[in-house]
C-alpha positions as CSV (number, residue, x, y, z in Angstrom):
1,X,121.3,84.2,154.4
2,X,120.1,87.3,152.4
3,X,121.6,90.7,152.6
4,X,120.3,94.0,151.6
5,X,122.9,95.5,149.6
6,X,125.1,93.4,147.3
7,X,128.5,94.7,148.8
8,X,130.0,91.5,149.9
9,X,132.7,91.5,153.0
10,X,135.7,89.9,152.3
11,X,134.9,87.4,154.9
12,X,132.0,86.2,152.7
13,X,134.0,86.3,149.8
14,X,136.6,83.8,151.6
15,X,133.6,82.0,152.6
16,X,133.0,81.4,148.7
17,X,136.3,80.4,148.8
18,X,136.6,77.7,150.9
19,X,132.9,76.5,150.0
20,X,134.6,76.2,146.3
21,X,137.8,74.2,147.1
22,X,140.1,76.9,147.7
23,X,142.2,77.6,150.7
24,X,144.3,80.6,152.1
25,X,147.5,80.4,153.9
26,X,149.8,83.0,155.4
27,X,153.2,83.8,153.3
28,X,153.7,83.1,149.6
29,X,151.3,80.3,150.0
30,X,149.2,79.4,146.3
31,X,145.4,79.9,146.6
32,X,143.4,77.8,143.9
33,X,140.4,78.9,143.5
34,X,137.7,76.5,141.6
35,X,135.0,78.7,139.3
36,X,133.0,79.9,142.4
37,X,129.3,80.7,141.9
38,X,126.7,82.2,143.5
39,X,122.9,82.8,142.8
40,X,122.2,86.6,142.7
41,X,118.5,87.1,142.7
42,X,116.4,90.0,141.4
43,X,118.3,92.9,141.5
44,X,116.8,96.5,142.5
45,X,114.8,94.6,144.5
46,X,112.7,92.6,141.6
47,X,112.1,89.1,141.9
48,X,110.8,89.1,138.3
49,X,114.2,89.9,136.7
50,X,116.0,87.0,138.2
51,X,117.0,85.6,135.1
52,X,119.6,87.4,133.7
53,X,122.6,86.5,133.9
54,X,125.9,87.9,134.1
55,X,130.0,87.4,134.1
56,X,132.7,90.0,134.2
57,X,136.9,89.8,134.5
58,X,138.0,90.4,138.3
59,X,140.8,92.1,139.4
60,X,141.4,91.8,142.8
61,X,143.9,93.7,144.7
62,X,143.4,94.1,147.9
63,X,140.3,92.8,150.3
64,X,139.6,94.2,154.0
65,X,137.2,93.2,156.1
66,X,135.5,96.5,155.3
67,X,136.0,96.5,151.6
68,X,133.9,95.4,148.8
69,X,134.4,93.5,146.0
70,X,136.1,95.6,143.5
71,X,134.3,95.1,140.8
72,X,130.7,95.8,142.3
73,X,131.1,99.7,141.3
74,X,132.1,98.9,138.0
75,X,129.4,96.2,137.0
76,X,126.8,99.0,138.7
77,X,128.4,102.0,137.4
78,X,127.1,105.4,139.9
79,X,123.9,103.6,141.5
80,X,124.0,101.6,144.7
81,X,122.4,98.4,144.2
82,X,120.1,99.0,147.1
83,X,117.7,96.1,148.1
84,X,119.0,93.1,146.0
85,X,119.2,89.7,147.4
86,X,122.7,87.7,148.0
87,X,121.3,83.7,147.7
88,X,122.5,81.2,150.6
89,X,126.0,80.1,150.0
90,X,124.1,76.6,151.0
91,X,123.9,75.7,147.0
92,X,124.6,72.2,146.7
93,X,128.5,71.8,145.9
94,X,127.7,71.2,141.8
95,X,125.6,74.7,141.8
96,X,128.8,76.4,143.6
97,X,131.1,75.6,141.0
98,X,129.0,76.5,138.0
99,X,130.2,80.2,136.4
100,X,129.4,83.4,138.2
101,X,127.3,84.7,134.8
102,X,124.7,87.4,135.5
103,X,123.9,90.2,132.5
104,X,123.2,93.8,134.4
105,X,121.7,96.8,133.4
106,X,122.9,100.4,135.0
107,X,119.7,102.6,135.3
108,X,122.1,105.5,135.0
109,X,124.4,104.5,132.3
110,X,123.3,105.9,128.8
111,X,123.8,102.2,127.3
112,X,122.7,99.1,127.4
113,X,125.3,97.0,127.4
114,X,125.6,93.2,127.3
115,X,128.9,92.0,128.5
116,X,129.7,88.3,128.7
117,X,132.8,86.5,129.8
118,X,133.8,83.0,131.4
119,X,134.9,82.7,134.6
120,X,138.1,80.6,134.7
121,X,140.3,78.9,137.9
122,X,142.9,81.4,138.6
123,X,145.7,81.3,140.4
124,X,146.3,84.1,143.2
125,X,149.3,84.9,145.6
126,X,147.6,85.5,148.6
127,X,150.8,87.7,150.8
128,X,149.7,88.5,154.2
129,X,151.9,91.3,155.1
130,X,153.6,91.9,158.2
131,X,152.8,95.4,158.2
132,X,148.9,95.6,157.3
133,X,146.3,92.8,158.5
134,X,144.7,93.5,155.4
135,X,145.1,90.3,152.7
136,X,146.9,91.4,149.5
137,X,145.7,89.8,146.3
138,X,147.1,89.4,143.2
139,X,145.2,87.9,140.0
140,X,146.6,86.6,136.6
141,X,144.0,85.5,134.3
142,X,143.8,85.8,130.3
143,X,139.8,87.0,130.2
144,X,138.9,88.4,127.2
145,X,136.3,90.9,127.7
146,X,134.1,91.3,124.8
147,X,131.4,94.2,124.4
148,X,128.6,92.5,123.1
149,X,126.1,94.6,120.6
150,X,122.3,94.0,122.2
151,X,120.4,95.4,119.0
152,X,119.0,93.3,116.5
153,X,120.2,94.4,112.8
154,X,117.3,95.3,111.0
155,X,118.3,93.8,107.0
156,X,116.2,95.9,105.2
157,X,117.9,94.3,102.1
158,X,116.7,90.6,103.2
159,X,113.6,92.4,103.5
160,X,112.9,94.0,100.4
161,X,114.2,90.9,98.6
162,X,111.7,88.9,100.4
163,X,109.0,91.9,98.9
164,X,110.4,91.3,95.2
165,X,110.2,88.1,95.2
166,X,106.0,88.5,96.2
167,X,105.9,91.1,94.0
168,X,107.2,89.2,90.8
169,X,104.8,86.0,92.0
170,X,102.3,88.5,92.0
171,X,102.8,90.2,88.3
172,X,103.3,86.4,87.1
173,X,100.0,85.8,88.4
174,X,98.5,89.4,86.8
175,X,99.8,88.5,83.6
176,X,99.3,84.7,83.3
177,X,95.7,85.9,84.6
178,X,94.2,89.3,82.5
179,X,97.5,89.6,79.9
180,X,98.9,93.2,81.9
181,X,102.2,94.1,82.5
182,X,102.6,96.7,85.3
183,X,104.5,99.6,83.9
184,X,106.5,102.4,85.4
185,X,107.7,105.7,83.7
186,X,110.6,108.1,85.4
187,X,110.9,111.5,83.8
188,X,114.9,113.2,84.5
189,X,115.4,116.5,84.3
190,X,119.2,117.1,84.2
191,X,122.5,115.6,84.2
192,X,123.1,114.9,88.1
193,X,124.7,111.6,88.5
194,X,123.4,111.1,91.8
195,X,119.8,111.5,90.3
196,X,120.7,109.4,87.3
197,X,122.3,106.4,89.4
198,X,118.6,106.4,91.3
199,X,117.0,106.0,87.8
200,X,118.9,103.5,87.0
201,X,118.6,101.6,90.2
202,X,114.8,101.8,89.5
203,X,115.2,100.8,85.8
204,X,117.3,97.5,87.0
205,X,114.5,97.1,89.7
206,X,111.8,97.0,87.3
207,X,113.6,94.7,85.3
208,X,114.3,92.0,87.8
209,X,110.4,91.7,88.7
210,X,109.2,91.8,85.5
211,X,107.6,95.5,85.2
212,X,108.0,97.7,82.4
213,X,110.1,100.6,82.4
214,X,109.8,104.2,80.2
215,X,111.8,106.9,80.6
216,X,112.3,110.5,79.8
217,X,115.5,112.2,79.8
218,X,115.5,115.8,79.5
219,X,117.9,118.4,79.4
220,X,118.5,120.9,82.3
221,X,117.4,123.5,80.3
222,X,114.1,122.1,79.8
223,X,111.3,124.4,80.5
224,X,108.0,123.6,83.0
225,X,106.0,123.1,79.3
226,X,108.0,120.2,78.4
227,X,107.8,118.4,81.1
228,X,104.4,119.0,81.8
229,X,103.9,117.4,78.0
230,X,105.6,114.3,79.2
231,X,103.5,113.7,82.0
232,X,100.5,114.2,79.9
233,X,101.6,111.8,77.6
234,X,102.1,109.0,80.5
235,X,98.8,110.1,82.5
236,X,97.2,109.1,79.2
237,X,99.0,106.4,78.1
238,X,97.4,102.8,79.8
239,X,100.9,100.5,79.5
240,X,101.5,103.4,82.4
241,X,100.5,102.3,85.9
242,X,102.5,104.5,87.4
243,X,104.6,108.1,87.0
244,X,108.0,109.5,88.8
245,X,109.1,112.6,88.4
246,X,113.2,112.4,89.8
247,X,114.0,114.7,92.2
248,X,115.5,117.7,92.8
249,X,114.1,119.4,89.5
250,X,116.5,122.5,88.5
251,X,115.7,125.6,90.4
252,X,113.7,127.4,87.5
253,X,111.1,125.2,87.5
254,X,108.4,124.5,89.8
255,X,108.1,121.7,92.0
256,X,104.6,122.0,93.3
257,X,103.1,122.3,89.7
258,X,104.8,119.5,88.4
259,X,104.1,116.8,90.6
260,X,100.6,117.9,91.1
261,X,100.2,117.3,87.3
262,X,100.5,113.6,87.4
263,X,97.4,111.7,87.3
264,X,96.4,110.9,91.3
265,X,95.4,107.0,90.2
266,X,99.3,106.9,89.0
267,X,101.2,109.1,91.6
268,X,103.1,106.1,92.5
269,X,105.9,108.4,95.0
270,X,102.8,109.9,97.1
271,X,103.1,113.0,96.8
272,X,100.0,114.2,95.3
273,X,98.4,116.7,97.7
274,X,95.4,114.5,97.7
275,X,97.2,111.6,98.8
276,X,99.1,113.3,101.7
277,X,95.4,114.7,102.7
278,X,93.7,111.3,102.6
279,X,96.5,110.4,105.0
280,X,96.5,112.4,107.2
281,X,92.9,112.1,107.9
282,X,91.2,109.4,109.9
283,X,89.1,106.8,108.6
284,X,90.7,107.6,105.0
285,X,93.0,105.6,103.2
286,X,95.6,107.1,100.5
287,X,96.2,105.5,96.8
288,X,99.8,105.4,97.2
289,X,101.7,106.1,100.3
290,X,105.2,107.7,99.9
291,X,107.8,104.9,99.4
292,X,110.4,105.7,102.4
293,X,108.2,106.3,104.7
294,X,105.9,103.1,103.7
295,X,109.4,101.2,103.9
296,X,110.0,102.4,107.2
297,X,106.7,101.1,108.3
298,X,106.9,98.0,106.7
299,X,110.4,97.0,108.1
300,X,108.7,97.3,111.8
301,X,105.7,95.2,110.6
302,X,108.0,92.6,109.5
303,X,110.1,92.5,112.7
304,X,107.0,92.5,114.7
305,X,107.4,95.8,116.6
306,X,104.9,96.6,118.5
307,X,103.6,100.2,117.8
308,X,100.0,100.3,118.9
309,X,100.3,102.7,122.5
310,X,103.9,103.5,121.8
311,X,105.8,106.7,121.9
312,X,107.2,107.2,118.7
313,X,109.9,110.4,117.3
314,X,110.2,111.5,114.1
315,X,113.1,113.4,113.9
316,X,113.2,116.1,110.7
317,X,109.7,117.4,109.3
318,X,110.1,116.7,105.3
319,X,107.4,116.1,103.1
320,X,109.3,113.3,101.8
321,X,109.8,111.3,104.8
322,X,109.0,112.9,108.1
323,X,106.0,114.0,108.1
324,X,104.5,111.4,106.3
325,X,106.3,108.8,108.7
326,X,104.5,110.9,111.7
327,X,101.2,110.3,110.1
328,X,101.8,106.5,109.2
329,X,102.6,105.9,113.0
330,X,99.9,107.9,113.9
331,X,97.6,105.9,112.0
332,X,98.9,102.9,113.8
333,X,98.0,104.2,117.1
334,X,101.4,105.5,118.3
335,X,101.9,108.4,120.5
336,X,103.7,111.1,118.2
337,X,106.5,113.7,118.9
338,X,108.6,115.5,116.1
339,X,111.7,117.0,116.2
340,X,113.1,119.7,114.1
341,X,115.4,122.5,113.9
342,X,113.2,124.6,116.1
343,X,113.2,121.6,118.9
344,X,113.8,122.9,122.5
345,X,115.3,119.3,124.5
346,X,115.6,117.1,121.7
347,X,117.5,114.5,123.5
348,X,115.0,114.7,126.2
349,X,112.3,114.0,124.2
350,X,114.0,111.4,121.6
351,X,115.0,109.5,124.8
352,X,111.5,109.3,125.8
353,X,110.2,107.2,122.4
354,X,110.0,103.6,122.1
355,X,110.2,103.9,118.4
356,X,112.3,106.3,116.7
357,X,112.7,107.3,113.1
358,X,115.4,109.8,112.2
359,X,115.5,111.9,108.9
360,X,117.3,114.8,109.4
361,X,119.9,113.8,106.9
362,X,123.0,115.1,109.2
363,X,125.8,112.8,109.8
364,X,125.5,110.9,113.3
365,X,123.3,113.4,115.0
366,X,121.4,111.2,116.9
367,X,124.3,109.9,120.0
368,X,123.8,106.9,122.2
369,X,122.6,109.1,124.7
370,X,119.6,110.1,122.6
371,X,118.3,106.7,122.6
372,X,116.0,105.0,125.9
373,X,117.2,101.4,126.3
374,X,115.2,98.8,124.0
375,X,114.2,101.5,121.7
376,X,113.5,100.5,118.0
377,X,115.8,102.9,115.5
378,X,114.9,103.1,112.0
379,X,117.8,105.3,110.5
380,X,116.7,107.2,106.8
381,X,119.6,109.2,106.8
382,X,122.3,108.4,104.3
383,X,125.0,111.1,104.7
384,X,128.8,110.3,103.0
385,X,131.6,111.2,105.2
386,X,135.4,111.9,104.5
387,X,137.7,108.6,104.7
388,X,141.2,108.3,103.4
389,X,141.1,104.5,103.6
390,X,138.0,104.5,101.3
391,X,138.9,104.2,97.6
392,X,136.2,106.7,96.9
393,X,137.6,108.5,99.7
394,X,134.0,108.3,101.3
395,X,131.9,106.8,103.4
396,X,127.9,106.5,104.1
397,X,126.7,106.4,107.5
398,X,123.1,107.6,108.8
399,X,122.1,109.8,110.9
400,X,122.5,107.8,114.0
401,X,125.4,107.2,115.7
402,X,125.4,103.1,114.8
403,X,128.5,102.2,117.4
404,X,126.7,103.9,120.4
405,X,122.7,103.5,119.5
406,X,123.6,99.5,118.9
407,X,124.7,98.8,122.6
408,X,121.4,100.4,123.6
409,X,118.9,99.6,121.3
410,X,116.9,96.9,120.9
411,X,117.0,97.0,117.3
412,X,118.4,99.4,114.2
413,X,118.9,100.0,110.3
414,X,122.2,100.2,109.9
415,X,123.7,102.1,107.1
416,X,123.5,101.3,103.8
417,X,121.3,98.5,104.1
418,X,118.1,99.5,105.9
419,X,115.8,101.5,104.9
420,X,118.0,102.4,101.7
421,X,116.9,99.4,99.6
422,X,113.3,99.6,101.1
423,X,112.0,102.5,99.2
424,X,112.7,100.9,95.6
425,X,110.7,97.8,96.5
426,X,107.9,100.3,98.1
427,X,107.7,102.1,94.5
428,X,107.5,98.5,92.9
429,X,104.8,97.8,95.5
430,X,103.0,101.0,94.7
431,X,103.1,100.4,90.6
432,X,102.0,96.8,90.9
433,X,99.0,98.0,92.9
434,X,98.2,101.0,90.8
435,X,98.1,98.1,87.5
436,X,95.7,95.9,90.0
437,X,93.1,98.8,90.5
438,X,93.4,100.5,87.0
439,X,92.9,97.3,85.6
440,X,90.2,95.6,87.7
441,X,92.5,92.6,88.8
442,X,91.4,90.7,91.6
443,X,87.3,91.7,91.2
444,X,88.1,95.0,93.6
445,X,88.8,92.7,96.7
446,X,91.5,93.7,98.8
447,X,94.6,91.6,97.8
448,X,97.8,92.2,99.4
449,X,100.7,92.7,97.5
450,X,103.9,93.3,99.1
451,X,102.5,95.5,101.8
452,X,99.7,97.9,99.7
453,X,96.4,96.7,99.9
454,X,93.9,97.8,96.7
455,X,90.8,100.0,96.8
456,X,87.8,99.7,95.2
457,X,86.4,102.1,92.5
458,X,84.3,103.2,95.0
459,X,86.9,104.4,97.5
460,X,88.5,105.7,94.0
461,X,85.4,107.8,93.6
462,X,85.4,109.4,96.8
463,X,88.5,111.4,96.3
C-alpha cells in the first residue's frame, strides 16, 4: 500500500496497532501498545534519501477518522510533505516492532536539527465516549527529548598542536642538519596589556618549538625613528628569520611606513604590500601569507572541506583577515562574496555560501538564520561580553551565534578555541619557512612545513 501524502488516518494508525500486539476496547479498557514501526521511504518524493532515520515523543489526544497524527505538523514544521511514500504495513512481524526512528529535515525551518529519541511501550486509556464517536487518547511516557547539535566542532587547538609538533620535528631536523636556529623578533610599542599578553603568548610559543625569541619593548612615547632603528637592526641581523611589529601602534605614528620597513624575505605577519599583491594575483605565490587568514585555510584543509566550486562569504573587509581570507579562497577556486557595512541582504547572501568565514569582530552577528544547512563556519571573531557569573566578569564569544549556527551547520570554530590558537602556530609556520629559504635548507625544493611550502631564489628574485 503506498500513499501520497504522509497524513495517516486513524484507521491506519489502529491498523499499526493491532499489526503490533495491541488491541482497543470500548470503556476504560488498557491498550498496550508494543514499539510499532513502519518503513517511511524517501521523503519529498526522493528515493535516494531513504536512509535517514528518525524518532520523536508522541502525544496523542484525540484520533478521528479524519484526523492526522498529531505529530506529523510538528516533525514537518509549515511544509506539507507532499509525495512521500507510506511502506506496506506487510513487514514481517520482527520489522514491525523495531523503533519508529527516522531523522527529518524541514526545508523551511532556518535549522537543521537532529532530534533522536527511543520509542518505548506505552500504556494508553483508550475512553470511547458516549457523547462523540471520536476515540480519546491519553499517553503517559517518560521520553526525554534531546536536541542534538549536527555540526562538527572544528578544534583548532588539536590542530595547531598537531602543526607544533611538525614544526619542532622540522627545526630538530634544520639544526641537527645545517647548525640554524629559526629566530623570531617582536617589536612593542606601548603598555597595552592586551598587546603585551599576545607577545608573550608568542614568546612561550617560540619557546615550546625550539625558535628563538628577541624582543623590543618601547615606550608609548617612542617616535617613528626609533622604531624604524629597530627594524633595521633585525632586517640586518641573520639569527632573524623573521620580524613583528605588535599591533595597534599608538596613534602618532604611522602604520603604513612602519610595516613596509621590514625586510619582505622576513615579513613573517604578511603584510608587506608586496606580499598582499603577489596574492592577489594569479599564478603568483606570496613569501608569507598573513597568519589568521592562513589558519583559517588550513583548519578547512585539515577537515577536508571541499572548497574547489564552492560559494564562499567573507564577512568584514580588513586587511588583516578579510580580505586576505577572500583571496586565499579565491585562490582555491571558490566562488567569492563579501560582506561589509555597506552590504545590502547580508543574510540573503551569507545564506547562499557553502563556506563562511566571519570577521567582523561584533558579538554574535551572524544568527542561525544566516547560515544554509551543512554550511562550514569558521568564526575569527573574539569579542568579550558582560557576565556576572564569570570571575572576570566576562566572557568571549565570536561573531557567530554558536547555539543557533551549531544545529545547522555542518561544521564550526567555536569560541576560544578555533581559529584563536591557529594564527600563533601560522607565524611559527611562517618563521621556520623564512629560516629554510634564507638559509638554503632543503637544496630549494619545496618541503612542507606545517602548511607553507618554500620558494626558490628564483621565485625570490622575481618580486
Amino acid at each position: 500500500m503506498q500513499v501520497e501524502s504522509w497524513i495517516p488516518s486513524s484507521s491506519y494508525i489502529l491498523k499499526l496497532i493491532r499489526a503490533a500486539g495491541g488491541s482497543l476496547g470500548n470503556g476504560n479498557k488498557k491498550l498496550k501498545l508494543a514499539r510499532v514501526s513502519a518503513a517511511v521511504l524517501s521523503p519529498l518524493g526522493n528515493p535516494s534519501r531513504a536512509s535517514h532515520l528518525f524518532s520523536l515523543p508522541v502525544s496523542i489526544k484525540t484520533l478521528t477518522p479524519e484526523s492526522s497524527f498529531p505529530f506529523v505538523s510538528s516533525v514537518f514544521g509549515r511544509r506539507n510533505m507532499a509525495s512521500s511514500v507510506l511502506s506496506d504495513c506487510s513487514l514481517p512481524a520482527p520489522a514491525r516492532l523495531l523503533p519508529f526512528q527516522r531523522s527529518v529535515q524541514s526545508r523551511t525551518s532556518q535549522f537543521q536539527r537532529s532530534v533522536s529519541f527511543a520509542w518505548r511501550p506505552l500504556s494508553l486509556s483508550a475512553i470511547r465516549s458516549t457523547a462523540s464517536p471520536h476515540w480519546s487518547l491519553s499517553a503517559s511516557a517518560s521520553v526525554a527529548v534531546t536536541t542534538e547539535t549536527s555540526a562538527k566542532v572544528i578544534d583548532g587547538k588539536a590542530v595547531a598542536k598537531q602543526i607544533k609538533d611538525e614544526i619542532a620535528g622540522e627545526i630538530v631536523r634544520m639544526k641537527d642538519g645545517i647548525g640554524i636556529v629559526p629566530g623570531l623578533a617582536v617589536i612593542l610599542v606601548g603598555s597595552r596589556k592586551d598587546s603585551q599578553t599576545y607577545v608573550r603568548n608568542k614568546k612561550k610559543a617560540c619557546e615550546a618549538v625550539g625558535i628563538k625569541s628577541y624582543e623590543a619593548n618601547l615606550p608609548e612615547d617612542s617616535t617613528e625613528e626609533e622604531v624604524l632603528k629597530h627594524i633595521a637592526c633585525f632586517n640586518d641581523d641573520p639569527s632573524v628569520h623573521g620580524i613583528l611589529v605588535q599591533l595597534p601602534l599608538p596613534r602618532h605614528m604611522n602604520e603604513e611606513k612602519i610595516l613596509n620597513a621590514i625586510g619582505l624575505e622576513k615579513d613573517v605577519d604578511g603584510f608587506h604590500p608586496l606580499n598582499i599583491g603577489r596574492l592577489s594575483m594569479q599564478g603568483r605565490d606570496p613569501l608569507f601569507v598573513p597568519c589568521t587568514p592562513k589558519g583559517c585555510m588550513e583548519l578547512l584543509h585539515r577537515y577536508g572541506v571541499e572548497i574547489k566550486g564552492k560559494r564562499a562569504v567573507v564577512i568584514g573587509r580588513s586587511n588583516i583577515v578579510g580580505m586576505p581570507a577572500a583571496l586565499l579562497l579565491q585562490k582555491a577556486n571558490a566562488t567569492i562574496s563579501m560582506v561589509h557595512s555597506y552590504t545590502k541582504n547580508p543574510v540573503e547572501i551569507t545564506r547562499q555560501a557553502d563556506i563562511i568565514i566571519s570577521a567582523a569582530g561584533v558579538a554574535n552577528l551572524v544568527r542561525g538564520s544566516w547560515i544554509k544547512p551543512g554550511a562550514v563556519v569558521i568564526d575569527v571573531g573574539i569579542n568579550p561580553v558582560d557576565d556576572a557569573q564569570s570571575p572576570r566578569g566576562y566572557r568571549l564569544v565570536g561573531d557567530v551565534c554558536y547555539e543557533e549556527a551549531c544545529k545547522v551547520a555542518s561544521a564550526i570554530t567555536p569560541v576560544p578555541g578555533g581559529v584563536g590558537p591557529m594564527t600563533i602556530a601560522m607565524l611559527l609556520s611562517n618563521t621556520l619557512s623564512s629560516a629554510k629559504r634564507i638559509h638554503d635548507f632543503n637544496n630549494h625544493k619545496k618541503a612542507y612545513a606545517g602548511c607553507m611550502y618554500i620558494l626558490s631564489p628564483e621565485a625570490l628574485s622575481t618580486i
